[in-house]
N, C-alpha and C positions, 0 to 999 in steps of 0.2 A: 606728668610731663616726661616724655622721653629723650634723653641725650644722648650724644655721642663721646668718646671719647678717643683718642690715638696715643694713647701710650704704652709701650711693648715693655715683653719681658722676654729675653735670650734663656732661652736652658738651655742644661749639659743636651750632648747626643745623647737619644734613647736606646740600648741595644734591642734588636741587632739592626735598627734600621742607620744610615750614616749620616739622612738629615738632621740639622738641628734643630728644635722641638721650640716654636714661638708663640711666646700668648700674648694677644693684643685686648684692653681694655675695650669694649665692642658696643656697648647698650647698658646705659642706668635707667631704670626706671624708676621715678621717684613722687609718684604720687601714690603708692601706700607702702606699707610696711608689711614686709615678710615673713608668715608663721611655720609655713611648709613647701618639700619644693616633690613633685613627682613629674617624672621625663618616660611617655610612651615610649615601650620599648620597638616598636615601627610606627613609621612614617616623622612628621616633624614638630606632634605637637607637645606643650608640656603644661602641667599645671601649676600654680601657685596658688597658697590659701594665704588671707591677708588679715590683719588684724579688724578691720571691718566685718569681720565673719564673712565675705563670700569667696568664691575661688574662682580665679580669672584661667582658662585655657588660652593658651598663647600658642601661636604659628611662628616656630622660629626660624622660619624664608623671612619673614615678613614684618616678624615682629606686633602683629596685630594682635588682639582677644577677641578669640572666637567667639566665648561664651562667656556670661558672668553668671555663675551658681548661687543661686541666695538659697536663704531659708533655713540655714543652721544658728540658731538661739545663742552660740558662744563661739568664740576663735574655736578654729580647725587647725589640728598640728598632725593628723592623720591622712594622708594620701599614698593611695597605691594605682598604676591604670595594671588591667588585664596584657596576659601574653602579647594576644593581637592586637590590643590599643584600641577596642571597642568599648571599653566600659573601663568607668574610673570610682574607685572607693573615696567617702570622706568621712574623716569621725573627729568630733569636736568635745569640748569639756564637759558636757552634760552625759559623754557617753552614746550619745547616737552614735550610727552608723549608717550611713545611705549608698547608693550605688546610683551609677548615673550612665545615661549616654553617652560618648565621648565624643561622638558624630552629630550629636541635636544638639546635645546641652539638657536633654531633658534627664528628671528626676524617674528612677525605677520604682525601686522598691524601699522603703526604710526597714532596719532589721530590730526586732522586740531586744529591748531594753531590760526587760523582766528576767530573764535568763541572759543578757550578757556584763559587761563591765559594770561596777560601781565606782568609778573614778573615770575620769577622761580617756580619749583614747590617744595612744602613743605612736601606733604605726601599723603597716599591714605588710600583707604578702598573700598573691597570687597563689596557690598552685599550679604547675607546669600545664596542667590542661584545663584549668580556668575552673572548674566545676567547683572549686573551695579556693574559701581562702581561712588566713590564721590572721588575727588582729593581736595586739598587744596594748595593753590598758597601764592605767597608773596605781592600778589594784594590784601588780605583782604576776597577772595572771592573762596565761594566752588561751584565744578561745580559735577554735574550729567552725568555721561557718560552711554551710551547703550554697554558692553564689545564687543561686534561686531560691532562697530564701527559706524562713523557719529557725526554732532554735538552735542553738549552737550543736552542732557534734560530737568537742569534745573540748574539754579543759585539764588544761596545764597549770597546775599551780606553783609559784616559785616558791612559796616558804621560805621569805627572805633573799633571796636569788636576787630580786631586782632586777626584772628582766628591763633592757633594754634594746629597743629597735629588733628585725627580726627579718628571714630572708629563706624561702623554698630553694630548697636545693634540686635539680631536672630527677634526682630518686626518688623526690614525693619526701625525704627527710624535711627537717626545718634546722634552721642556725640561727640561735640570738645571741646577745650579748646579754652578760649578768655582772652587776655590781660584785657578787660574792667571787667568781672566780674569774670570768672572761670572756669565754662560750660554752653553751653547749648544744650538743647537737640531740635533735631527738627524732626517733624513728619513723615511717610513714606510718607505723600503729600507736604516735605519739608518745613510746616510752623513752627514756632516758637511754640514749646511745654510746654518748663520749662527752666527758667533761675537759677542755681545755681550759690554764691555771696560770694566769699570769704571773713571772715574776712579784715576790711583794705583796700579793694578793689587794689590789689595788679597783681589778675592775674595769668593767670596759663602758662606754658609754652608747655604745651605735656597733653595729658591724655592716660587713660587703659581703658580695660574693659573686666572682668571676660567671660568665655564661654559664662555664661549663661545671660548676658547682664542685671543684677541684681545689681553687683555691679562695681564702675569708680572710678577710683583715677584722680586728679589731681596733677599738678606738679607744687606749687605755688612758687609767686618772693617773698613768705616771708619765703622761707628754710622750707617751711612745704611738705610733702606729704598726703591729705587732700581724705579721703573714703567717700564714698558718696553711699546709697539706692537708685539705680534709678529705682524701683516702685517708693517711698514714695517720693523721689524728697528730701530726709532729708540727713544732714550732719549726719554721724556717728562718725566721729572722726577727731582730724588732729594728723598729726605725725611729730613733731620738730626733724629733726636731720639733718640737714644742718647748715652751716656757710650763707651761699648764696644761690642764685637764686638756686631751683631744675628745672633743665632741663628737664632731662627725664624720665619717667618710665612706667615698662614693670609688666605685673600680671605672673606669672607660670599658666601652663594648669590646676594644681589642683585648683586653684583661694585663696591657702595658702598663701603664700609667694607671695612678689614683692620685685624687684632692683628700687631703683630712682639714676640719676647721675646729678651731681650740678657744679656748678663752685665754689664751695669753692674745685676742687680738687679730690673727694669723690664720692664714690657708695657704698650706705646704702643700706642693705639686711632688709625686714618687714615682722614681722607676722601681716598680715593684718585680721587675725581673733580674737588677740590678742590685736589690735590696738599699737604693741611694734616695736622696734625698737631689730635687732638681731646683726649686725655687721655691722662693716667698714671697706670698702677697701679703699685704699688710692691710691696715686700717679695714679691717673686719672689723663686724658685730663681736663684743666681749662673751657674750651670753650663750650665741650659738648661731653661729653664720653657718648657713645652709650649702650645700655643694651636691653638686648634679652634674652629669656629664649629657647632653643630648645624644638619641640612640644613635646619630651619622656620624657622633665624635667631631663636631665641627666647634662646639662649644662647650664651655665651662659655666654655670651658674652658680653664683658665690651671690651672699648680704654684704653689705658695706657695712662700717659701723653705727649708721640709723640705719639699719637692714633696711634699707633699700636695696631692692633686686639689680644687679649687675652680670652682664653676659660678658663675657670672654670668648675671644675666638681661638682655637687652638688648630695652629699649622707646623705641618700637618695632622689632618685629623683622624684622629685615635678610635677607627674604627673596628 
């Protein structure tokens, strides 16, 4: 069932713009439960993977499902779409990997299991001209895929690293997050480039990254959301505003604002050019409430606390 809701939240001004920055509770959906959220980067659509194992494409003019994706054997917590929003990744607990239409809804190719992950998959990321991408598994370990398919190209093992979530930066580099220190960044010859260390050595759960692959947030287990120069490879700021582990977080297209979602409960709205803290949303998912920004910047998608999918409308929008 889909609802409405009309209750607003006022934020601070965003610099440098002097309107005030409002989120309106927009669209609950509450007839399944939310395991993944991926938002094409053009036009309007986005995806969600559901605890049902299939993955609904949504038109967020309209709010309809385009497509409903079956045929993955276990929950999908892996989604990535392509640059141009033609094809969408999905990888599930068994470790598949498949690739899809984002225009039909139809199924591509599946990619051999044999040579990639031995534990679920965690997350993806594009290459800037679509020809590859890099997945991250619950093995520890990122793989290199050729988008038209065949074994892997190349792996990245953490050896304890703990990778989590992961993001192409427009140099052909890659950015994840790692339990052992934070980030790290590795080359477009996938070697070891720069290690960033968080305070405490605590760990990051997720990371971001701006268009222009300038600037990462990480998403640390010390309740911080922690910005970071990746020219300079320099910490810029952290931003305290958790109780708990920050799970997840997502940059807006204009690279202004960011959502992080934490298990104290909570999804904190950032001026991350302000290095400030702008609002709270509450009664989130404990475990890991999802955050997305859609690519027009019109909307916010966050879980509730029975992750149910909830849209927010953000005015103005943070494109």
């Amino acid at each position: 069932m889909l609802t409405t809701a009309i209750v607003s939240l006022v934020l601070a001004s965003v610099a440098p713009a002097d309107r005030v920055l409002v989120v309106t509770a927009y669209k609950s959906f509450t007839n399944f439960r939310a395991t993944a959220l991926a938002v094409s980067p053009v036009g309007t659509q986005f995806a969600v993977a559901t605890e049902d194992r299939q993955v609904r494409l949504i038109d967020s003019k309209s709010m309809g499902t385009a497509f409903q994706l079956t045929g993955h054997p276990q929950t999908v917590y892996g989604l990535a779409y392509s640059r141009d929003g033609r094809h969408l990744l999905t990888g599930d607990e068994t470790a598949r990997i498949w690739l899809w239409d984002a225009k039909t809804g139809k199924k591509i190719r599946e990619f051999p299991r044999e040579k990639g992950h031995t534990k679920g998959i965690q997350s993806f990321s594009f290459s800037p001209d679509g020809t590859k991408f890099a997945s991250v598994g619950k093995d520890d370990v990122i793989k290199v895929w050729n988008t038209v398919g065949g074994h892997p190209i190349a792996t990245i093992e953490g050896k304890g690293a703990n990778f989590y979530g992961l993001a192409y930066l427009p140099s052909g580099a890659i950015a994840t997050g790692t339990l052992k220190e934070g980030m790290r960044l590795y080359s477009p010859s996938y070697g070891l480039a720069a290690t960033m260390t968080l305070v405490g050595g605590q760990g990051a759960n997720d990371v971001a990254v701006n268009k222009t692959g300038t600037i990462g947030l990480t998403a640390g287990r010390d309740g911080a959301v922690t910005v970071w120069d990746l020219k300079s490879r320099a910490k810029l700021a952290a931003m305290p505003g958790h109780s708990d582990w920050v799970t997840g977080v997502a940059v807006a297209p204009n690279g202004r604002v960011a959502a992080s979602s934490s298990t104290d409960a909570s999804v904190v709205l950032w001026d991350i050019k302000g290095f400030r803290k702008l609002t709270t949303i509450g009664n989130r998912a404990f475990v890991d409430s999802l955050v997305a920004f859609t690519s027009d910047g019109r909307y916010l998608l966050t879980t509730d606390a029975s992750n149910a999918l909830q849209v927010y409308q953000v005015d103005p929008p943070q494109k």
